[in-house]
N, C-alpha and C positions, 0 to 999 in steps of 0.2 A: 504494500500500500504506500502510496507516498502522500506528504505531506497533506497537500491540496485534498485529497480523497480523505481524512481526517478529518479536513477542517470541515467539509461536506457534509460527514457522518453526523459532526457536534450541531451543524444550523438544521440539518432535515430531520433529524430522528430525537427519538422520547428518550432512548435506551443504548446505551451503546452496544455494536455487531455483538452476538456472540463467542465469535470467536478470537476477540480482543485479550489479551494476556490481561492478569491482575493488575498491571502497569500500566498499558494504553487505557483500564477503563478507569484507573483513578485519573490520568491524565484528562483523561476526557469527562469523569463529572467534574474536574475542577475549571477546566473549558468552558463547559456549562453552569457552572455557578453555584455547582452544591459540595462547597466545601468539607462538609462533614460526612459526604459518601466517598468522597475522593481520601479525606483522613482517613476514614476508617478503613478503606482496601490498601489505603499505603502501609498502615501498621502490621498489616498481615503478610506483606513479603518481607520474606528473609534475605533476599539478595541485596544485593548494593544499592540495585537501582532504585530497589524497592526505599530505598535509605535517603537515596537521593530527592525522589519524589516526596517524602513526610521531611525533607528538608526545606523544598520548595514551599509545601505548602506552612507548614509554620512562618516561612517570611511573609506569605502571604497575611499571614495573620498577623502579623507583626508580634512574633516572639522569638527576636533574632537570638536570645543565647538558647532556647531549645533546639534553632536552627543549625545552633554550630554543632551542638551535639549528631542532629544527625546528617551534617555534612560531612563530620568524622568518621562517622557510621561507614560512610557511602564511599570514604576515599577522597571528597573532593574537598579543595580548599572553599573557607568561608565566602558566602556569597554577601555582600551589604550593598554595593552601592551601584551591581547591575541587573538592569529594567527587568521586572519582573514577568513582565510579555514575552521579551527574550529568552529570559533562563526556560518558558516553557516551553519554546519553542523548538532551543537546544534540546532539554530532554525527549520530547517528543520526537524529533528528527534523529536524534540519537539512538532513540530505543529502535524509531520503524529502518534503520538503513538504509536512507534515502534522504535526498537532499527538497530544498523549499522547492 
């Protein structure tokens, strides 16, 4: 899937595909606005990225020292002072391997 076909899924549909990993569909309710269904499937992976994404969305929430914590999680260094549209967009584009 790339990019564009994501962003597609998040404006036409209630629910994200099926067969989206745990990661594209937290990525995608936070896309969509429901920060607290995207929390709660980021806490459940154990992978990195998974660490990554409940990173992102803590800033979004603006609780940057929970953030750091799970930016350490994930490997990455502290995220503060770049756009938050961006960092999801990076993860996003990152997880599907495919460019914008």
């Amino acid at each position: 899937m790339k990019f564009e076909e994501f962003i597609q899924s998040v404006e036409k549909s209630s629910n994200p595909p099926p067969d989206f990993s745990p990661c594209l569909q937290a990525l995608w309710w936070a896309k969509k606005g429901d920060w607290h269904k995207a929390h709660d499937l980021s806490q459940e992976i154990e992978e990195a990225e998974g660490s990554w994404i409940h990173a992102h969305l803590h800033r979004v929430e603006g609780d940057l020292s929970n953030a750091a914590y799970w930016y350490s999680r994930a490997g990455k260094a502290v995220k503060t002072k770049e756009d938050l549209n961006q960092e999801w967009e990076l993860i996003v584009v990152s997880l599907l391997g495919s460019e914008f």
